[in-house]
N, C-alpha and C positions, 0 to 999 in steps of 0.2 A: 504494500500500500504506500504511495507516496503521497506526503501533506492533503490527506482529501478528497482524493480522487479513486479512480479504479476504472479499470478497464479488462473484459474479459469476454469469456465465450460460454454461454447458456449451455452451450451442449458438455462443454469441458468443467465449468465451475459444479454446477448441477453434479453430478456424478457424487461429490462429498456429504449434502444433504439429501438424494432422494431426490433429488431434479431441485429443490427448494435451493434460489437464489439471494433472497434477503431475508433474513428475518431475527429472532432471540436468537437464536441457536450458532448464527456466526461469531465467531470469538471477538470482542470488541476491537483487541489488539491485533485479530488478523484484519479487518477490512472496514472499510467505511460499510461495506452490507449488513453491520450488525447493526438490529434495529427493532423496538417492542411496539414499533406503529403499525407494520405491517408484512405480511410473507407473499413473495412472491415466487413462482413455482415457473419452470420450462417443463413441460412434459411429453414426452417423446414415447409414444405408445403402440405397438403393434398390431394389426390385427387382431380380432380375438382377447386382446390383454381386457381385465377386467377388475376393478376391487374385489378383494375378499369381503362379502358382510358390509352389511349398511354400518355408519358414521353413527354415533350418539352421544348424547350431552354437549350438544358441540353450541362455544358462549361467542363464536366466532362470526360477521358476515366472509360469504366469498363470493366471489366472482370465476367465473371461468369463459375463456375465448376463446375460440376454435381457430387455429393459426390455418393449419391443412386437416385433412380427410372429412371421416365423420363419426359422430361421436355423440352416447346416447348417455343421459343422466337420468337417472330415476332419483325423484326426491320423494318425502313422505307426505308433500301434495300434488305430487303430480309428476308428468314426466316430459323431459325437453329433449329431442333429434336435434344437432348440430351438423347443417349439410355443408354451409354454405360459408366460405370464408368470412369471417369478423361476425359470425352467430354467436352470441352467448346467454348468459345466465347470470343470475343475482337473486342468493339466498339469504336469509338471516339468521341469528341463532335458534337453535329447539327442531330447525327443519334439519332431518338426515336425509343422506344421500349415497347412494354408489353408483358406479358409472360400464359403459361399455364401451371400446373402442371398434366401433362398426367395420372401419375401414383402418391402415396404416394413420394414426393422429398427431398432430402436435398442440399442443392445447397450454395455453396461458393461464395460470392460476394466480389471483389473488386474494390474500383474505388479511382481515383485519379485526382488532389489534392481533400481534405475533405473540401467543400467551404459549406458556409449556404447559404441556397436556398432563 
C-alpha cells in the first residue's frame, strides 16, 4: 500500500477473501480496503456453481450486479433471473437468500455495513 492508495486486480486480490475485495476482514495495515462501511465482492462463478443453504440472520443490506452471464437469486420473498448485463438486486436485513449460476457469471456484490459474522 502506498500513502492511500491501491491498485489491483478483482480476479487476483479476490482469491485471499473468497472473491471479497473490501471490507472488516482486510488487515488495516495491509491496504486502504480495510473498511466497517462496506464489503464489496468480485465473483467469478461457473456454471452450475451454487450456494450451499439459504443465508440467515443476516443484519446486513446487499446489493448484487450481474457483470456477464446469468444468474438466478432466490430470496425469502421472492425470486430474481439476472439475464441481462447491469441486472441487479437490493435486499435488506431479515431477507435470506441463495443463488444459482445459470450460465458461466460474474457478478458484483455489495453489502453494507462490513460486520463479522
Amino acid at each position: 500500500m502506498a500513502d492511500g492508495w491501491y491498485t489491483g486486480n478483482a480476479n487476483n486480490d479476490g482469491d485471499v477473501h473468497r472473491g471479497w475485495l473490501l471490507g472488516h476482514f482486510v488487515k488495516p495495515e495491509e491496504s486502504i480496503r480495510s473498511t466497517g462501511a462496506l464489503e464489496i465482492k468480485w465473483g467469478v462463478h461457473p456454471a452450475g456453481d451454487k450456494r450451499a443453504g439459504w443465508t440467515t440472520g443476516e443484519d446486513r443490506t446487499t446489493m448484487v450486479v450481474l457483470i456477464s452471464g446469468r444468474h438466478r437469486i432466490d430470496l425469502s420473498v421472492g425470486e430474481v433471473l439476472m439475464e441481462r448485463q447491469g441486472d441487479y438486486a437490493v435486499w435488506g436485513p431479515g431477507i435470506e437468500h441463495t443463488w444459482e449460476a445459470l450460465e458461466d457469471s460474474v457478478i458484483l456484490t455489495v453489502r453494507w455495513p462490513s460486520l463479522e459474522n
